[in-house]
N, CA, C and O atoms as CSV, one atom per row, in Angstrom:
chain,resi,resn,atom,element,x,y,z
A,1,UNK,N,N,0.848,-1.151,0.000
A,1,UNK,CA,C,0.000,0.000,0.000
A,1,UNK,C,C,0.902,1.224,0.000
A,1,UNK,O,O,1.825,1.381,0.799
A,2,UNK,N,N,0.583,2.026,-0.898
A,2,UNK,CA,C,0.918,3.648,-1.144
A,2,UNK,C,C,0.341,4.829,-0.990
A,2,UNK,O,O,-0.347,5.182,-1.948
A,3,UNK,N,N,0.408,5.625,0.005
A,3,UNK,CA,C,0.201,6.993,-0.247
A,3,UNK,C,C,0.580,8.020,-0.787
A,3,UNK,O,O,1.689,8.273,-0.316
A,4,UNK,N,N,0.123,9.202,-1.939
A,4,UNK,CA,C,0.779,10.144,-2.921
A,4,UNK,C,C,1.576,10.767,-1.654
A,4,UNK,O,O,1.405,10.632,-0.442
A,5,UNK,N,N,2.271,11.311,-2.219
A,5,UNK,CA,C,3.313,12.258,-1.331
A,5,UNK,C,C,2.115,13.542,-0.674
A,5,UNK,O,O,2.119,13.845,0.520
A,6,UNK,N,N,1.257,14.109,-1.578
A,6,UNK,CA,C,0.299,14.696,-0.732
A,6,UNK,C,C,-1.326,14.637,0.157
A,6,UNK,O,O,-2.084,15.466,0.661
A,7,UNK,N,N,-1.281,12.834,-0.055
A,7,UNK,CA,C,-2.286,12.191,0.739
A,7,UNK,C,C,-3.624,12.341,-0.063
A,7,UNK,O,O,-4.736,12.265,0.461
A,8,UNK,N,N,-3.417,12.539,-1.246
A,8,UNK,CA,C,-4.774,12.728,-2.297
A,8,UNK,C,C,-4.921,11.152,-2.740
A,8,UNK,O,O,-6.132,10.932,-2.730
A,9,UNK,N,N,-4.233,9.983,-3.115
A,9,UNK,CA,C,-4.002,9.199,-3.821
A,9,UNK,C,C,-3.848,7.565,-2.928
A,9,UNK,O,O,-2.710,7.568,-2.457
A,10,UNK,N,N,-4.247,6.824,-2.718
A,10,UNK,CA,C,-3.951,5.554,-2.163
A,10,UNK,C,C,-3.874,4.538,-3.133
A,10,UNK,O,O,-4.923,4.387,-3.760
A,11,UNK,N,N,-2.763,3.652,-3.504
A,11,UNK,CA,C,-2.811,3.041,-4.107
A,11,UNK,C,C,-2.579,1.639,-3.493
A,11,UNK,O,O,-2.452,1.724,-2.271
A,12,UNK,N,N,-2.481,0.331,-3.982
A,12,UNK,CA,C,-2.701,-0.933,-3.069
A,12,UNK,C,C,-2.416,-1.948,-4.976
A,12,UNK,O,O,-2.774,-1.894,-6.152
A,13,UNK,N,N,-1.556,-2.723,-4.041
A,13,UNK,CA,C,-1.453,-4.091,-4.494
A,13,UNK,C,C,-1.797,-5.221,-4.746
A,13,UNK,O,O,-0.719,-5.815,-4.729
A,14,UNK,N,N,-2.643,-6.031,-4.997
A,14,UNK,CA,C,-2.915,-7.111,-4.679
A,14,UNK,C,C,-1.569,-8.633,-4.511
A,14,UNK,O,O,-0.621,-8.994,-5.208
A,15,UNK,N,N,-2.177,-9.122,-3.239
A,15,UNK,CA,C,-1.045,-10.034,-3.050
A,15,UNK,C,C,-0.548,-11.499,-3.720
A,15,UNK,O,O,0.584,-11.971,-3.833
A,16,UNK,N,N,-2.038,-12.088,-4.170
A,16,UNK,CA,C,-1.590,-13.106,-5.265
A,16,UNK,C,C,-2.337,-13.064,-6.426
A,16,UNK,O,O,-2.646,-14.160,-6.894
A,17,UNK,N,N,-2.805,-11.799,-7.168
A,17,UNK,CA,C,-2.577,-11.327,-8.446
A,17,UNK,C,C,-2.141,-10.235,-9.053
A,17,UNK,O,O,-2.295,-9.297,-8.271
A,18,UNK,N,N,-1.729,-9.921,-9.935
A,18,UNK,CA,C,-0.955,-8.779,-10.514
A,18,UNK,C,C,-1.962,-7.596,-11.001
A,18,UNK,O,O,-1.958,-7.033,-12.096
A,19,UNK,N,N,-2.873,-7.357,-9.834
A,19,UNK,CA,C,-3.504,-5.932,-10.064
A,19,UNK,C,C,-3.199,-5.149,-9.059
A,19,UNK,O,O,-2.913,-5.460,-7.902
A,20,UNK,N,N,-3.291,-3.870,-9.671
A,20,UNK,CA,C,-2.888,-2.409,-8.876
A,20,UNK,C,C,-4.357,-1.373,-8.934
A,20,UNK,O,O,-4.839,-0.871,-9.950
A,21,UNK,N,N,-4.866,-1.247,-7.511
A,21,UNK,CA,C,-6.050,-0.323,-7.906
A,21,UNK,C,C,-5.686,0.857,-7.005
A,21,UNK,O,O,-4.719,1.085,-6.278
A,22,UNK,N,N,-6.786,1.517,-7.307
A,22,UNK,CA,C,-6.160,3.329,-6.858
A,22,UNK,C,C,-7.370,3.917,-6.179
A,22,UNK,O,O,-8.442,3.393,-6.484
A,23,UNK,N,N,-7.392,4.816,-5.397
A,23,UNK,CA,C,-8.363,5.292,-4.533
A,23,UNK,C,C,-8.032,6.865,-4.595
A,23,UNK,O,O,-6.877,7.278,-4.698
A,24,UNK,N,N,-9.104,7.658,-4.527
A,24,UNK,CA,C,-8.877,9.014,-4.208
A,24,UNK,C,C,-9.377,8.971,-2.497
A,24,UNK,O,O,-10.224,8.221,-2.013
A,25,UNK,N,N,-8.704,9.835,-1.914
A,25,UNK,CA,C,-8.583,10.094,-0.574
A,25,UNK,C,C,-9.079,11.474,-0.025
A,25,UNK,O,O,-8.442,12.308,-0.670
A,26,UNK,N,N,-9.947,12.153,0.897
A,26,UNK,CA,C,-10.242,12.864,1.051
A,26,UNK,C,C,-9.431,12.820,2.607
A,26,UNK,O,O,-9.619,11.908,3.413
A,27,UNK,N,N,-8.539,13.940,2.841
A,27,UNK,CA,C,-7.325,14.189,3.616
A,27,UNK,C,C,-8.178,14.766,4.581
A,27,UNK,O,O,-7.553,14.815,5.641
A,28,UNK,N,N,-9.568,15.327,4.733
A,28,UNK,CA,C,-9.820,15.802,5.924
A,28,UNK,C,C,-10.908,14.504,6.649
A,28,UNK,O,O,-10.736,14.026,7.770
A,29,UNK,N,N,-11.698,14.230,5.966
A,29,UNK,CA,C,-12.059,12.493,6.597
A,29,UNK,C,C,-11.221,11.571,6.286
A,29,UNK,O,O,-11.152,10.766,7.216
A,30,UNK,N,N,-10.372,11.226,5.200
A,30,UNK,CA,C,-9.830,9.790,5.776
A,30,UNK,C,C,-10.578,8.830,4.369
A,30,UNK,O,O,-10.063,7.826,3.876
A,31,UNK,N,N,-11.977,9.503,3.907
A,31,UNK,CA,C,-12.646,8.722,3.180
A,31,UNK,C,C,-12.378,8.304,1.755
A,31,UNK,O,O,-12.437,9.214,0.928
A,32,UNK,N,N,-12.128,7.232,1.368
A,32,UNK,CA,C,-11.681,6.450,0.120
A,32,UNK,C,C,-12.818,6.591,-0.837
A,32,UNK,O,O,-13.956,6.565,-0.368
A,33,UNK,N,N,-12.664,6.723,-1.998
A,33,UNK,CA,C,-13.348,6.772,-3.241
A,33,UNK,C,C,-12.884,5.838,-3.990
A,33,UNK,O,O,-11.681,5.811,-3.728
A,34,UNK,N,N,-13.154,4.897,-4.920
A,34,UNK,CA,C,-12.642,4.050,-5.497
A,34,UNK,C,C,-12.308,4.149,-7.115
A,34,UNK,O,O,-13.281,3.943,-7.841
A,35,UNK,N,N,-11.263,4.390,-7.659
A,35,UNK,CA,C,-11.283,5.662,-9.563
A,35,UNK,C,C,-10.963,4.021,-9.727
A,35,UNK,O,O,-11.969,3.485,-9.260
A,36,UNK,N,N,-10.075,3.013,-10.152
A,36,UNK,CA,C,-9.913,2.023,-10.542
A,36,UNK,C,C,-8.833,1.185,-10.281
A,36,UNK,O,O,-7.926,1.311,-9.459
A,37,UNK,N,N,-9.159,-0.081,-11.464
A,37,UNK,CA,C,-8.271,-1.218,-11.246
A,37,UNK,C,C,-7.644,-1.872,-12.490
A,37,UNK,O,O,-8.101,-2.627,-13.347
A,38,UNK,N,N,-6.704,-1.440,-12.332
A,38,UNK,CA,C,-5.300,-1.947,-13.062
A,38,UNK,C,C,-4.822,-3.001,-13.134
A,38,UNK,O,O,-4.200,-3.525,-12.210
A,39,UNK,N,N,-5.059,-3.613,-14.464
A,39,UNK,CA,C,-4.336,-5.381,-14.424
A,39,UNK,C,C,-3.456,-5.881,-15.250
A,39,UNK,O,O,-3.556,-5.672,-16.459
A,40,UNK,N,N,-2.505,-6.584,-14.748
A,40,UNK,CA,C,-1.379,-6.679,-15.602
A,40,UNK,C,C,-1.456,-7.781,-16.332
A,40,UNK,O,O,-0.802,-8.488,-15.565
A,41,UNK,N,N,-1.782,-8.616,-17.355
A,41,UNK,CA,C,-1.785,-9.925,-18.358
A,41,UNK,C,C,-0.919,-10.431,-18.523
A,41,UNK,O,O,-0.908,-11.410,-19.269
């Protein structure tokens, strides 16, 4: 798991498949939005 350098952005790994999904972050709640999911073939 990753946070952007200015806490707008969460990104996450999955552990036994090769997708990467991404979240927008709202820095004054904490609250996750979900933009997408990235898969590698």
């Amino acid at each position: 798991m990753l946070i952007s350098p200015y806490g707008e952005f969460l990104y996450a790994a999955a552990m036994f498949d090769d997708d990467l999904v991404t979240f927008s972050r709202n820095i004054g709640k904490g609250n996750l939005a979900f933009i997408g999911r990235f898969e590698v073939e």
